[in-house]
C-alpha positions as CSV (number, residue, x, y, z in Angstrom):
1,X,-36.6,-31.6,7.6
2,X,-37.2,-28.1,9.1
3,X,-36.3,-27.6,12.7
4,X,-37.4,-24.6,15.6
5,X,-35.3,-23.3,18.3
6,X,-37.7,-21.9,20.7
7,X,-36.6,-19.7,23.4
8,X,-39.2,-18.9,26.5
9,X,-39.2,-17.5,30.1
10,X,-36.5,-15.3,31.7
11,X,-37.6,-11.7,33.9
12,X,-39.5,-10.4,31.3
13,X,-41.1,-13.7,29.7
14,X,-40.2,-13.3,25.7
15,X,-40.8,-15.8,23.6
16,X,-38.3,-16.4,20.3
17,X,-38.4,-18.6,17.8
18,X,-35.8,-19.2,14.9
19,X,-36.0,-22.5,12.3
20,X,-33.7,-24.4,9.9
21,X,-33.6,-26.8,7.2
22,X,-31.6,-30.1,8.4
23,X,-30.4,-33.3,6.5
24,X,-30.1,-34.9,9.2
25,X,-31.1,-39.0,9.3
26,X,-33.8,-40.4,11.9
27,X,-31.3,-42.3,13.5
28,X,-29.3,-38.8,13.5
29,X,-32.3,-36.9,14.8
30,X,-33.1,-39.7,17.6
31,X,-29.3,-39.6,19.0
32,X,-29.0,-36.2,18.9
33,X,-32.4,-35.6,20.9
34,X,-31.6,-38.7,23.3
35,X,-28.1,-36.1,23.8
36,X,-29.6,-33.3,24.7
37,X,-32.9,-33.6,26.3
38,X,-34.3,-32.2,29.8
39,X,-36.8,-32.8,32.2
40,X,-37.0,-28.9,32.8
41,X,-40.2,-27.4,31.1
42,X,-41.9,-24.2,30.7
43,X,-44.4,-25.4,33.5
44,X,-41.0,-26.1,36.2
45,X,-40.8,-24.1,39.3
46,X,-37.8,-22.8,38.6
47,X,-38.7,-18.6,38.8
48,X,-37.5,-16.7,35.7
49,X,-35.4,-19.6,33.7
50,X,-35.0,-19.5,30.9
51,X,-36.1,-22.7,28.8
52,X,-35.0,-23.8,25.1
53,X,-37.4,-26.8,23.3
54,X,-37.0,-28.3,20.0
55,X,-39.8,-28.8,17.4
56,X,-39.5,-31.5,14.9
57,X,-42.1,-32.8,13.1
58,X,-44.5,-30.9,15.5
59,X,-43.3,-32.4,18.9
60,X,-41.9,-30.3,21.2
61,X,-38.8,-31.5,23.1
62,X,-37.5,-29.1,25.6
63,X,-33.9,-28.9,25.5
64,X,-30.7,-28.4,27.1
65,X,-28.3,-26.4,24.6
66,X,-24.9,-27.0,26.7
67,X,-25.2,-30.5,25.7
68,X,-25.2,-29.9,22.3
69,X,-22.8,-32.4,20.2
70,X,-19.9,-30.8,19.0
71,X,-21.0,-31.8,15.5
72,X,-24.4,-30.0,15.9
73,X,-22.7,-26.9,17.1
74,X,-22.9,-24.9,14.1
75,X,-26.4,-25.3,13.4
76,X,-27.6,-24.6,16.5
77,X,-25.1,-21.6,17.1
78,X,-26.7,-19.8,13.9
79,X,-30.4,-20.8,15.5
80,X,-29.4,-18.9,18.3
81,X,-28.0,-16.2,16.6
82,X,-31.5,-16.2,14.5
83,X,-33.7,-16.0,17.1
84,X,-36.3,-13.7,17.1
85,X,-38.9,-12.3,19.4
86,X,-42.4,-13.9,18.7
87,X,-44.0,-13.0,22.1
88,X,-43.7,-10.5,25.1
C-alpha cells in the first residue's frame, strides 16, 4: 500500500508532501496509527505549529512523529528526509 507524509504550517505556511510503498498488514497499519495519532489538526489554535498527517487509503490521520515505533523508524525517517515542498 502507498503511504503520504504530509507536512503543513510553521511561520511561513509550506506545505510538503513525500510517499512510500509499505507492506505493511491492516492489523500493522491499525496498531501503528492507534501509536501515533493526535488530536492536533491543521485547524488547532496553536499559532505557527507545525502539523504532520498521514494518508492511507485516502484518510487523513494527523500525526505525531515522536511517537513513532522504533520498528517504523526507518520508513518514516526517509519520508522525512523525502519531503518536498508542494505549497507556499
Amino acid at each position: 500500500m502507498k503511504i503520504k507524509l504530509i507536512q503543513t504550517g510553521g511561520l511561513l505556511p509550506i506545505k510538503k508532501e513525500a510517499s512510500a510503498e509499505v507492506t505493511w498488514s491492516d492489523d500493522e497499519l491499525d496498531h501503528l496509527i492507534s501509536e501515533i495519532k493526535t488530536k492536533d489538526t491543521i485547524n488547532s489554535p496553536i499559532r505557527d505549529a507545525i502539523y504532520h498527517i498521514l494518508e492511507v487509503n485516502g484518510k487523513e490521520i494527523s500525526i505525531d512523529l515522536n511517537k513513532i515505533p522504533k520498528q517504523h523508524k526507518p520508513i518514516f525517517n526517509n519520508l522525512k528526509k523525502k519531503l518536498t515542498i508542494i505549497k507556499f
